[in-house]
C-alpha positions as protocol buffer text, in pm:
chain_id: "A"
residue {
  index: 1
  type: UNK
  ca { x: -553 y: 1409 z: -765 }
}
residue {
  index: 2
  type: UNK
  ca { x: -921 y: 1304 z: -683 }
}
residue {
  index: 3
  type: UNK
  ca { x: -965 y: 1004 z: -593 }
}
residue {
  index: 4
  type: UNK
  ca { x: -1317 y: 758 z: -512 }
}
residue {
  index: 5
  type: UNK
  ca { x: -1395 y: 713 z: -163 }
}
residue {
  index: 6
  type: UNK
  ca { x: -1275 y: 388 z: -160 }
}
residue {
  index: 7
  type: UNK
  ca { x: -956 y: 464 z: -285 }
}
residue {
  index: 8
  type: UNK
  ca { x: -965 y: 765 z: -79 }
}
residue {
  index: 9
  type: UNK
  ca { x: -993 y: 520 z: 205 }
}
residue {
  index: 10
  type: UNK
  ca { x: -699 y: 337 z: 152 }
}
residue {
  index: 11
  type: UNK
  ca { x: -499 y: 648 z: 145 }
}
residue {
  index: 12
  type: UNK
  ca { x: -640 y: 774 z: 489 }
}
residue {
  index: 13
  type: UNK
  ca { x: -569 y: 347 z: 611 }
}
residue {
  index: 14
  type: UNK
  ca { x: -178 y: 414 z: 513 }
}
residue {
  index: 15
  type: UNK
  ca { x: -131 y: 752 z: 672 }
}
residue {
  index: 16
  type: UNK
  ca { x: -307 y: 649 z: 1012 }
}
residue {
  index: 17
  type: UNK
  ca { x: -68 y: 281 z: 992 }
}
residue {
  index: 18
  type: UNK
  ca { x: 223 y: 516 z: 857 }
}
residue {
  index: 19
  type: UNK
  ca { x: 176 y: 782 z: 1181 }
}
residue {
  index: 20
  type: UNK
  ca { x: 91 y: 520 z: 1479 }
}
residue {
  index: 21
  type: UNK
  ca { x: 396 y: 314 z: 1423 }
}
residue {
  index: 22
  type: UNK
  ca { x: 587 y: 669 z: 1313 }
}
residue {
  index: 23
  type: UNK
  ca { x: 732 y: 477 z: 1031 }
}
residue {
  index: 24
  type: UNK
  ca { x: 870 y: 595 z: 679 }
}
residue {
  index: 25
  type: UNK
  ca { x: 550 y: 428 z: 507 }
}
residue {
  index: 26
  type: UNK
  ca { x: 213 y: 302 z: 560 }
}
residue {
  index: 27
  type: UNK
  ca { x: 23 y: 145 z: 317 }
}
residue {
  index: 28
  type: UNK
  ca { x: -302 y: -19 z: 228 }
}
residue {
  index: 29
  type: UNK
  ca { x: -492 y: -301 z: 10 }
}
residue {
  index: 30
  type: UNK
  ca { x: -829 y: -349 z: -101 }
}
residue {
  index: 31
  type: UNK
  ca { x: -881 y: -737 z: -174 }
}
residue {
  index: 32
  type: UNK
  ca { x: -1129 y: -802 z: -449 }
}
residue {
  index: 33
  type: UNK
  ca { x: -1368 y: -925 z: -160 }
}
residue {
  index: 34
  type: UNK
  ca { x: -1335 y: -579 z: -20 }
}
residue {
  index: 35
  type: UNK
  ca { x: -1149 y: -620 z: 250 }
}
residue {
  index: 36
  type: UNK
  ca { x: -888 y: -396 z: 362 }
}
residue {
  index: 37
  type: UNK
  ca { x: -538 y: -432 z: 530 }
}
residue {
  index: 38
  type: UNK
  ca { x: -278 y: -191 z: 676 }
}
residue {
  index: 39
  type: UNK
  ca { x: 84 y: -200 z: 741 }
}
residue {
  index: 40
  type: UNK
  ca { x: 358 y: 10 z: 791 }
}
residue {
  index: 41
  type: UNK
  ca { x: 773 y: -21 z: 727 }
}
residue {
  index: 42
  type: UNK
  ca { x: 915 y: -233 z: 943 }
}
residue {
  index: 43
  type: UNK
  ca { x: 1331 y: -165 z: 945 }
}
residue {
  index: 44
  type: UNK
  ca { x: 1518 y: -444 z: 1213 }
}
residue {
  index: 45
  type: UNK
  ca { x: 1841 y: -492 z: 1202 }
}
residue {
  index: 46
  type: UNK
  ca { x: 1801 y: -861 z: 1144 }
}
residue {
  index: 47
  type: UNK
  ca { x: 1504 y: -774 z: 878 }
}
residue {
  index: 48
  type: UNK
  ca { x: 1331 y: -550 z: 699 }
}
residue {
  index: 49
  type: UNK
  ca { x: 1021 y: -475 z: 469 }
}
residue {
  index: 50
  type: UNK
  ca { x: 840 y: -207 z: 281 }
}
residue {
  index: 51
  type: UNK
  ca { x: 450 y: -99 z: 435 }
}
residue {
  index: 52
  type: UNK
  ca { x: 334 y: -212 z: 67 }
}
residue {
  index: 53
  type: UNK
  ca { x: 496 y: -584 z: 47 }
}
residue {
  index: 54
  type: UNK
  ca { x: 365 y: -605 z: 449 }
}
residue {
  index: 55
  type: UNK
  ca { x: 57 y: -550 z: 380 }
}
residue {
  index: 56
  type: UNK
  ca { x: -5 y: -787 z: 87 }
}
residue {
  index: 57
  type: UNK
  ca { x: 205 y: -1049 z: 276 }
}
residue {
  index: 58
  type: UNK
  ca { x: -128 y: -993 z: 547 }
}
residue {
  index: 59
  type: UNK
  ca { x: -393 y: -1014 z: 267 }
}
residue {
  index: 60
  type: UNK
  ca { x: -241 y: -1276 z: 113 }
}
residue {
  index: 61
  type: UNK
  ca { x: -185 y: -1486 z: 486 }
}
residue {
  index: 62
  type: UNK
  ca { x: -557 y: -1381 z: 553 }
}
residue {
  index: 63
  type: UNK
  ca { x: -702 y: -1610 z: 233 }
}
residue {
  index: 64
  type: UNK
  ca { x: -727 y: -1297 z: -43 }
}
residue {
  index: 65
  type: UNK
  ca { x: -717 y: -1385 z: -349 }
}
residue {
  index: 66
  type: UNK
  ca { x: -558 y: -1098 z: -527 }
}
residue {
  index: 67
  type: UNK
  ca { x: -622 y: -715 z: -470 }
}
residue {
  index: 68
  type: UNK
  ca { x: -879 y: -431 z: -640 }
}
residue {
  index: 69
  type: UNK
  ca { x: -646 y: -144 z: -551 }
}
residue {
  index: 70
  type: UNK
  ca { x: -322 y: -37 z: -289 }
}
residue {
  index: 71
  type: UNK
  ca { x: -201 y: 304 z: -159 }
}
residue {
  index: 72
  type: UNK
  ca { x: 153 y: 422 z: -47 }
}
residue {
  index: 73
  type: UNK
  ca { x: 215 y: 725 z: 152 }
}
residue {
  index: 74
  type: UNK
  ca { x: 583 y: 785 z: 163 }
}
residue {
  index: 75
  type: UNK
  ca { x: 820 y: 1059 z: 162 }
}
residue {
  index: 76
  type: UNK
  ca { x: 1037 y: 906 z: -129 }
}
residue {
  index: 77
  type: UNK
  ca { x: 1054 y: 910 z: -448 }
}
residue {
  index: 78
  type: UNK
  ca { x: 991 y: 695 z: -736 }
}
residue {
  index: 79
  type: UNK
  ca { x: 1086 y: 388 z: -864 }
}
residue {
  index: 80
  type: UNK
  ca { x: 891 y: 121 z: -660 }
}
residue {
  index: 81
  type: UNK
  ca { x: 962 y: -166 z: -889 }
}
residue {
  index: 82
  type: UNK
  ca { x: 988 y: -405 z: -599 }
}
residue {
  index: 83
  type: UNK
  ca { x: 668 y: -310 z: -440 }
}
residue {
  index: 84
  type: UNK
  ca { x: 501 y: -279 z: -780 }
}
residue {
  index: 85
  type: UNK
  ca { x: 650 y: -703 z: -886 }
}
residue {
  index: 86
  type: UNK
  ca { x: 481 y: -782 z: -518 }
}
residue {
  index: 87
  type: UNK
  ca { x: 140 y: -621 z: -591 }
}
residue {
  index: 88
  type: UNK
  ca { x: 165 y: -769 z: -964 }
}
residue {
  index: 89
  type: UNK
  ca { x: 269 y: -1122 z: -866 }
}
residue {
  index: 90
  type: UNK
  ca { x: -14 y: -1107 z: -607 }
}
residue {
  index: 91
  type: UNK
  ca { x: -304 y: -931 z: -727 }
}
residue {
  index: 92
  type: UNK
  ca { x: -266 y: -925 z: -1088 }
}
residue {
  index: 93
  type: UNK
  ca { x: -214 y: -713 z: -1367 }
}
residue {
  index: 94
  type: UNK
  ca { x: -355 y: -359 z: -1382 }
}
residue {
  index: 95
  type: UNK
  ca { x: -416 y: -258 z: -1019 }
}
residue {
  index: 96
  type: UNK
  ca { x: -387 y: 55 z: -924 }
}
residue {
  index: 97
  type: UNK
  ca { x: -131 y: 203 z: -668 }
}
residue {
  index: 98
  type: UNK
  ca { x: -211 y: 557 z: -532 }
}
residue {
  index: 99
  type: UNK
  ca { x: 86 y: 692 z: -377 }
}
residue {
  index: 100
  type: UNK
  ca { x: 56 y: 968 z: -147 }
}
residue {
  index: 101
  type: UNK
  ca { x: 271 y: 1203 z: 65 }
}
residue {
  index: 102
  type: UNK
  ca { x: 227 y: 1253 z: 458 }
}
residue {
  index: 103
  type: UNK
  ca { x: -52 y: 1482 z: 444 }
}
residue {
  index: 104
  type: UNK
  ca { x: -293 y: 1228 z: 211 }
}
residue {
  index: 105
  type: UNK
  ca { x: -215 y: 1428 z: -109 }
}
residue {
  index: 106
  type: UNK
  ca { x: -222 y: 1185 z: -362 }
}
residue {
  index: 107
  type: UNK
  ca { x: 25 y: 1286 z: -596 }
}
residue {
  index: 108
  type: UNK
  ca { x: 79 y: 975 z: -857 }
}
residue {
  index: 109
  type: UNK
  ca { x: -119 y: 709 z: -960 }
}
residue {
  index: 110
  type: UNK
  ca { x: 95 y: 389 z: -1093 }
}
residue {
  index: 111
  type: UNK
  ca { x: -17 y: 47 z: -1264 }
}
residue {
  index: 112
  type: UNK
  ca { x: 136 y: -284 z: -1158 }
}
């Protein structure tokens, strides 16, 4: 799937988060001011969180006020209701979610 630049962006953000923490996921947000943040899975035994819901959590800490567009680059496979209510709840109907596997090919494009 083609994607923008921008979008392609976000894509490239996620694997680079995804492959310096060597997580499952990385993942990436576009606020509607432009700004981007990154995050990766983070799996403790006392807590854990998907690379998506992290990285909205930092947009939304940073003063965002919803999000343009995300990307998830995963190995796994569909559904990703949880991460989709988070990026729905935060930034809104209708944004776009790219998801990607390791090598940036993005393979699905989803709607919160």
């Amino acid at each position: 799937m083609d994607l923008p630049p921008e979008d392609a962006k976000l894509v490239t953000l996620s694997r680079t988060s995804r492959a310096r923490a060597q997580a499952a996921e990385g993942a990436a947000v576009r606020d509607r001011d432009g700004r981007t943040y990154t995050a990766s899975t983070v799996a403790l035994d006392s807590f854990a969180i998907s690379a998506l819901q992290l990285a909205i959590a930092m947009a939304a800490s940073s003063g965002a006020n919803g999000l343009e567009a995300a990307a998830l680059v995963t190995e796994q496979d569909a559904p990703f209701d949880d991460d989709l209510s988070v990026v729905r709840e935060f930034g809104g109907e209708d944004v776009p979610v790219f998801v990607a596997d390791a090598a940036g090919n993005s393979h699905t494009r989803l709607v919160s």
